[in-house]
C-alpha positions as CSV (number, residue, x, y, z in Angstrom):
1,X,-4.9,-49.9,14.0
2,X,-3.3,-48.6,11.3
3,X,-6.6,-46.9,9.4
4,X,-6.5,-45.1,13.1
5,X,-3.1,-43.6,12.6
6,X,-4.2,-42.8,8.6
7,X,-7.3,-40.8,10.1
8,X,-5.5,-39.1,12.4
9,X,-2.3,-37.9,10.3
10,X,-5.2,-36.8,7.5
11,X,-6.9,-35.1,10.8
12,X,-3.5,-33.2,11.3
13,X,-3.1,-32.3,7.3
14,X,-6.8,-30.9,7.2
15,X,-6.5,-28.7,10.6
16,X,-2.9,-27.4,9.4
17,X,-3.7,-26.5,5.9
18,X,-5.8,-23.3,6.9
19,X,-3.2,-22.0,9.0
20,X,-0.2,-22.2,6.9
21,X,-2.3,-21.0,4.0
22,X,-3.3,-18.0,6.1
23,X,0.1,-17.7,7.0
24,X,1.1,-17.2,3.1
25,X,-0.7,-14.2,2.6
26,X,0.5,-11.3,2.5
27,X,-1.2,-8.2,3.2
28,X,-3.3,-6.4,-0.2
29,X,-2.0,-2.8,-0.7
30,X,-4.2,0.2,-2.1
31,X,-2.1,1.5,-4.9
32,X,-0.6,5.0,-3.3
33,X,-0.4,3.2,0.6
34,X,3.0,3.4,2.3
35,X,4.5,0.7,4.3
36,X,4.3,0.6,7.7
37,X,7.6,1.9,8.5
38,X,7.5,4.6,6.2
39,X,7.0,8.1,7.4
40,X,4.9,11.2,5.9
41,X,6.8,13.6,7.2
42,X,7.9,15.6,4.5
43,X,12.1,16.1,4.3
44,X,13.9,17.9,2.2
45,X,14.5,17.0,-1.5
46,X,11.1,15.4,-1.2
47,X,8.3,16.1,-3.7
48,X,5.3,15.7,-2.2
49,X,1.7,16.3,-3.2
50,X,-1.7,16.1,-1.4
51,X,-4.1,14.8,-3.7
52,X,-7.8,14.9,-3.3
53,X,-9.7,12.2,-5.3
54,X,-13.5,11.9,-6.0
55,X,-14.2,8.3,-6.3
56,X,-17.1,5.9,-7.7
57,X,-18.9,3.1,-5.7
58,X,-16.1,1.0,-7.0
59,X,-13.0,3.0,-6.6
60,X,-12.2,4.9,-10.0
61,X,-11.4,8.4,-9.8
62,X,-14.4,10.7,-11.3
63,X,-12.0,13.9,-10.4
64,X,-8.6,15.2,-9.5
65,X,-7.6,18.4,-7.3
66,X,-3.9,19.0,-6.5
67,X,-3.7,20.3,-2.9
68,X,-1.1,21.6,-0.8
69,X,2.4,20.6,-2.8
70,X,5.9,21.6,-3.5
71,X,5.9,21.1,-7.2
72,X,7.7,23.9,-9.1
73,X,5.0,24.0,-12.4
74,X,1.2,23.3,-12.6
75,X,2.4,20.9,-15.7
76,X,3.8,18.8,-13.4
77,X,0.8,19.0,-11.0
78,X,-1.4,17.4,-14.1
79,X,1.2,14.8,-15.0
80,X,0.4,13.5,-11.6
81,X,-3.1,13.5,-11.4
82,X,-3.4,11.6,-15.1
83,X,-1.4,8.8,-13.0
84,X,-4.0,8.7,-10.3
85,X,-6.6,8.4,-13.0
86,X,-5.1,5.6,-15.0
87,X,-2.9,3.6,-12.4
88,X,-4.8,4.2,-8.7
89,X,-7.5,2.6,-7.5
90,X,-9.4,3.5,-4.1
91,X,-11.1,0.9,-1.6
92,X,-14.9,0.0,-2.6
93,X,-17.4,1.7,-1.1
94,X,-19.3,0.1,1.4
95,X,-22.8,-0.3,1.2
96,X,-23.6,2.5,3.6
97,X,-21.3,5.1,1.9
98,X,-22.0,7.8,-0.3
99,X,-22.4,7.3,-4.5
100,X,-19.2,9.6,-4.5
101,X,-16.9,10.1,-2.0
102,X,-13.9,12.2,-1.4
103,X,-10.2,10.8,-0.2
104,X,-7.4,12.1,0.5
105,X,-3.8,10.7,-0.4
106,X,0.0,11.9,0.0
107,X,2.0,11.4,-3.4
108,X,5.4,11.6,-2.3
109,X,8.9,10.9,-4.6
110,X,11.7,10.4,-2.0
111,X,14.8,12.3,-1.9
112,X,18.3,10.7,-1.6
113,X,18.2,11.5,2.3
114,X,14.5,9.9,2.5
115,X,15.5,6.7,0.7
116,X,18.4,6.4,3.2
117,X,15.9,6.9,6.1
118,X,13.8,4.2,4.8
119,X,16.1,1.7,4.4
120,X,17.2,2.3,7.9
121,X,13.6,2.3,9.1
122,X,12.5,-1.4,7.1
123,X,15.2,-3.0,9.1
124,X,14.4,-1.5,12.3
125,X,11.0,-2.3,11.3
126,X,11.8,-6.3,10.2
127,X,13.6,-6.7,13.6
128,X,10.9,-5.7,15.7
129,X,8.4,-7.7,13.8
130,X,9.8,-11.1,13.2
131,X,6.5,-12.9,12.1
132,X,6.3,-10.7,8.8
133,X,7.9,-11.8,6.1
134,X,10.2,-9.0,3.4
135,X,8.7,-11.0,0.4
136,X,5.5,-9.2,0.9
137,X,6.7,-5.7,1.0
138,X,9.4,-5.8,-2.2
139,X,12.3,-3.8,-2.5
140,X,13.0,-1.6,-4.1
141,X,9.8,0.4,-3.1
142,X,8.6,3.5,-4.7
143,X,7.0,5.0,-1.4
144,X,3.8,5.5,-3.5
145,X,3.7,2.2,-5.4
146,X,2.0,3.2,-8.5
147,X,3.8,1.1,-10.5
148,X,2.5,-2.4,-9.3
């Protein structure tokens, strides 16, 4: 009887252990991504920046084009693609996709009234979605997350 009961609580242990260690995961982030209650709209104070990247197979930036922005000097505009080139890192390429490819990304550095907005937001956000868990989106956040 009781190598039964042994089986069956090991039984239990095995089925479980995949579910509560796909439960502990938290969700990979592209460096430059936003959370998913942050907003692109642009407000103002913001500093914003469309940046066009050409990308290897593997995800490295090959080249840099600042696009539509609000950033006073073209000094500033450099600055910010040598960040993409040493700290960003695209998505693989598939195996159907091009040897270079071109993506797209918003750099944006919050103003005061953004920040307030997104703190606002990451509640609302955490309310409505009760099975997430704030450990896996850390505060604070830089909207672009270059720094991780």
């Amino acid at each position: 009887m009781r190598p039964k009961i042994l089986l069956a609580i090991a039984a239990a242990i095995s089925l479980a252990a995949p579910a509560a260690a796909q439960q502990s995961r938290c969700p990979t982030w592209e460096a430059g991504t936003r959370y998913p209650w942050q907003s692109t709209e642009i407000m103002a104070g913001d500093r914003f920046a469309w940046i066009r990247l050409e990308v290897d197979r593997r995800g490295y930036p090959i080249r840099c084009r600042v696009a539509k922005n609000n950033y006073p000097d073209a000094e500033s505009r450099v600055w910010l693609c040598k960040q993409y080139y040493e700290e960003w890192r695209g998505p693989r390429a598939a195996a159907s996709d091009a040897k270079v490819r071109t993506l797209e990304r918003l750099s944006l550095i919050p103003s005061h009234r953004r920040a307030l907005a997104d703190r606002k937001a990451r509640a609302a956000w955490f309310a409505q979605h009760p099975q997430e868990r704030p450990k896996c989106y850390p505060e604070p956040s830089r909207p672009d997350r270059m720094d991780l």
